[in-house]
N, C-alpha and C positions, 0 to 999 in steps of 0.2 A: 674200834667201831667203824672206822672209815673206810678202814679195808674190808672188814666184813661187809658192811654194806655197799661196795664197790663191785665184790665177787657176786653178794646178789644180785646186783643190776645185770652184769654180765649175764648173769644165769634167767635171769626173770622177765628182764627188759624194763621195769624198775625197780629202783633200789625202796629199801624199807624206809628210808631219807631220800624222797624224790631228788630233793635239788642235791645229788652229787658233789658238785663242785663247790657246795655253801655247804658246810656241815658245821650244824651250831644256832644260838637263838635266832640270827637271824634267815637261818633257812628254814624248812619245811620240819614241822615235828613227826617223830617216828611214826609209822602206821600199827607198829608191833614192837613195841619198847621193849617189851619183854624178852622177846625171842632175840632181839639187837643186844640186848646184855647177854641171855643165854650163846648165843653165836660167838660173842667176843670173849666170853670168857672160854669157851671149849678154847678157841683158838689161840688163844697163849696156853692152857694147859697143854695144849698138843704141839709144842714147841715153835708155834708161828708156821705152821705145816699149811700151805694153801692149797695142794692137793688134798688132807686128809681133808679138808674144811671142804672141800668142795664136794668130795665125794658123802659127807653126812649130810650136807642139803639135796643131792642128786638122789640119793636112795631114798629121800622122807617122798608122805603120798602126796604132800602139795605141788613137788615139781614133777610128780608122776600124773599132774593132773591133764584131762583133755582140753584143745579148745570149743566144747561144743557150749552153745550159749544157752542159756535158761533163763526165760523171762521174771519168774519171780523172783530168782537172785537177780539179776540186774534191774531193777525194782528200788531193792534195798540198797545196793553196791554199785552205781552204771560206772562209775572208776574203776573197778575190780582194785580196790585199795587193800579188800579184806582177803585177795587172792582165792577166789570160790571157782576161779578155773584159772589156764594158760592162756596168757596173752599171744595173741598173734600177733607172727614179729617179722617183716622183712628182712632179709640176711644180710648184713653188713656188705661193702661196697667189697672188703677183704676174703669175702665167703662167697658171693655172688662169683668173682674171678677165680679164687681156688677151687670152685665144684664145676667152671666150667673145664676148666683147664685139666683135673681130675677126671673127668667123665670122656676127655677126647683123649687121654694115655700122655698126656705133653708136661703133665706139675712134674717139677722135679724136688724129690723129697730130700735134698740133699741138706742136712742141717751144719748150722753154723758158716763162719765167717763173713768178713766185708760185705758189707751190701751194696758200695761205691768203688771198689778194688777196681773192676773190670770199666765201671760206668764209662759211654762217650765224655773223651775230658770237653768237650766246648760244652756240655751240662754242668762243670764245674769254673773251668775256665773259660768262657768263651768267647777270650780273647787269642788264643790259640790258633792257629792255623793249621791244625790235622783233621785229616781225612775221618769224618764220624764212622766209627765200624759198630757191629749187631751185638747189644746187649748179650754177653751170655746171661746177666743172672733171670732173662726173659721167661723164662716158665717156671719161676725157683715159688716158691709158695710167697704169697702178698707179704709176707711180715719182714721177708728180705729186701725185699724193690729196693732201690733208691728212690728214698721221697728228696727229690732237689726242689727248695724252694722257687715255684713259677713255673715247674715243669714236672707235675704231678702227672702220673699215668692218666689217659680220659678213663679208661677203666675203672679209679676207683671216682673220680673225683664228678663224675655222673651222678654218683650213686651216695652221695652224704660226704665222704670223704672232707673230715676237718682241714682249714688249712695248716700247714707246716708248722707258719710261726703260732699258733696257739696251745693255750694248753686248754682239752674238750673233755668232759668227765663224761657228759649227755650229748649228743651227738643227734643233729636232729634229724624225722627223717620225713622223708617228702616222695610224694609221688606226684611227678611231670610229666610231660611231652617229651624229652628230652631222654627219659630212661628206655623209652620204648622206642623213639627212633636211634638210640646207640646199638640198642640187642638188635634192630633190622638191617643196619649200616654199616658197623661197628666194623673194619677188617677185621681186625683181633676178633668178633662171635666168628664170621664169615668164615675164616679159615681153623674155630677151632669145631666149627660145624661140617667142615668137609675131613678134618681128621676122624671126629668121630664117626661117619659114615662111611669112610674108607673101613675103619678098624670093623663095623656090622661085618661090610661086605665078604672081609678077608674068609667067612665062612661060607662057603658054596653049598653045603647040606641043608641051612635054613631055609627055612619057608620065609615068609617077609613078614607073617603073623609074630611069628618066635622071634622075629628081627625088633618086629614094634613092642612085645611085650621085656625085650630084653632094654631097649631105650628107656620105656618107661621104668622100670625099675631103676635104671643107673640114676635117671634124670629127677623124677617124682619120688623113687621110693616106695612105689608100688607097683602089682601088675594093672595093663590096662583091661579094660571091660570090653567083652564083647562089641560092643556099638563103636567102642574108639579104636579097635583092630580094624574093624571094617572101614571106618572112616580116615584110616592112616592109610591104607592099604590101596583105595580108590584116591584117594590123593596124589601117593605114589608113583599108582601106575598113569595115570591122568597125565602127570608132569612128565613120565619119562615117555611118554607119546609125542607129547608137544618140543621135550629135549632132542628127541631122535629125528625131528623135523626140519630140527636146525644143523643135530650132529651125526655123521654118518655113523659112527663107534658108539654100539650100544652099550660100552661099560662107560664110558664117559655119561651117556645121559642118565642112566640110573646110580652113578656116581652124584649129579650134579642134583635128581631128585630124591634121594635120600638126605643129601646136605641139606637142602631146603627146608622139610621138615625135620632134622634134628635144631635146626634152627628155630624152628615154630614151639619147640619145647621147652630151649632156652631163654625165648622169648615171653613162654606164656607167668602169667599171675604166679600160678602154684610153685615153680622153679622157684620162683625170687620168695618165696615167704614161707615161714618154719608154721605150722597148724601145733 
């Protein structure tokens, strides 16, 4: 029942036992008891299988639900306890950094080993006297980093990132100041926003339309609307007027205005949040 209800949290963004980390009289009682013994029992019948488990709650039509809201159910439901739609859910501090890093061609999908093998030793030692040299495992997907305790990436640790020494089942999550000057400030957005603007560029046959509707799909996950073509596009050109004022090399200024608003994308609401 723990794990099961752990994989639903994962999956729903809460668990069918809110309080995760208390499971039992004195934490929160099930919202769907039922379905918390049905789920546990598949789950040992299926030999402790966490993918099959997973994939039998992924194809049911609860977690195929949308999040559009409906005032009469949330009326009877405003917790959405009884799950009458999808919770919107901002993307973990871990997904936030893997889909930027994915969208500018730099994750590297390389699976397995050491996550500390490579790390600057004065992160481990730093009593040491060697020359710190450049993370390779830097673009490896979040689940590899090195989490050294005190010197957690800002990348996740902006963004909810539990600390080290805890154990965190509910992870809370908060929206600050602080999230939205990292995504405008950030080196790490900054340069993984001139990657991706480089990689638009590399095709000379596009239009700048096809250029914005290919962003917004990598970024959003859909195409954009007429109004927001227009609106990227005079943007665009806007900034690379006022870039070329400053830079004599017109690839550099439309290099530097394309960055800018991939930036803007990264930075916006919808990036950061699963609908």
């Amino acid at each position: 029942r723990v794990m099961v209800n752990r994989i639903w949290k994962h999956l729903f963004g809460n668990g069918l036992v809110r309080s995760v980390d208390n499971f039992g009289h004195l934490g929160e009682q099930p919202t769907h008891p039922e379905l918390l013994d049905y789920l546990a029992q598949r789950f040992v019948a299926e030999g402790w299988s966490i993918k099959t488990l997973i994939r039998e709650i992924m194809v049911s039509n609860t977690y195929r639900l949308s999040s559009d809201f409906s005032a009469e159910r949330y009326q009877k439901d405003p917790g959405n306890h009884l799950v009458w739609r999808m919770n919107r859910r901002r993307l973990s501090a871990e997904k936030i950094r893997d889909a930027v890093l994915s969208i500018s061609g730099k994750l590297n999908l390389q699976q397995g080993g050491s996550s500390v093998a490579h790390y600057p030793e004065q992160a481990i030692s730093p009593n040491r006297n060697k020359k710190v040299e450049q993370n390779p495992s830097e673009f490896r997907r979040s689940i590899y980093l090195p989490i050294v305790r005190g010197n957690v990436p800002a990348a996740l640790t902006v963004f909810d990132f539990p600390a080290p020494e805890m154990l965190v089942g509910n992870r809370p999550t908060t929206t600050v100041p602080a999230q939205a000057l990292f995504m405008m400030n950030s080196p790490f957005v900054v340069s993984q926003a001139e990657q991706t603007a480089s990689k638009l560029l590399t095709d000379s046959k596009q239009s700048d339309r096809q250029r914005v509707s290919e962003l917004y799909l990598a970024c959003l996950g859909r195409e954009a609307t007429t109004a927001e073509q227009s609106e990227a596009v005079q943007y665009i050109d806007a900034l690379k007027q006022q870039n070329g004022k400053e830079n004599s090399d017109a690839k550099v200024a439309e290099q530097k205005a394309w960055a800018s608003y991939c930036q803007i994308l990264f930075a916006s609401t919808e990036f950061r949040f699963l609908n």
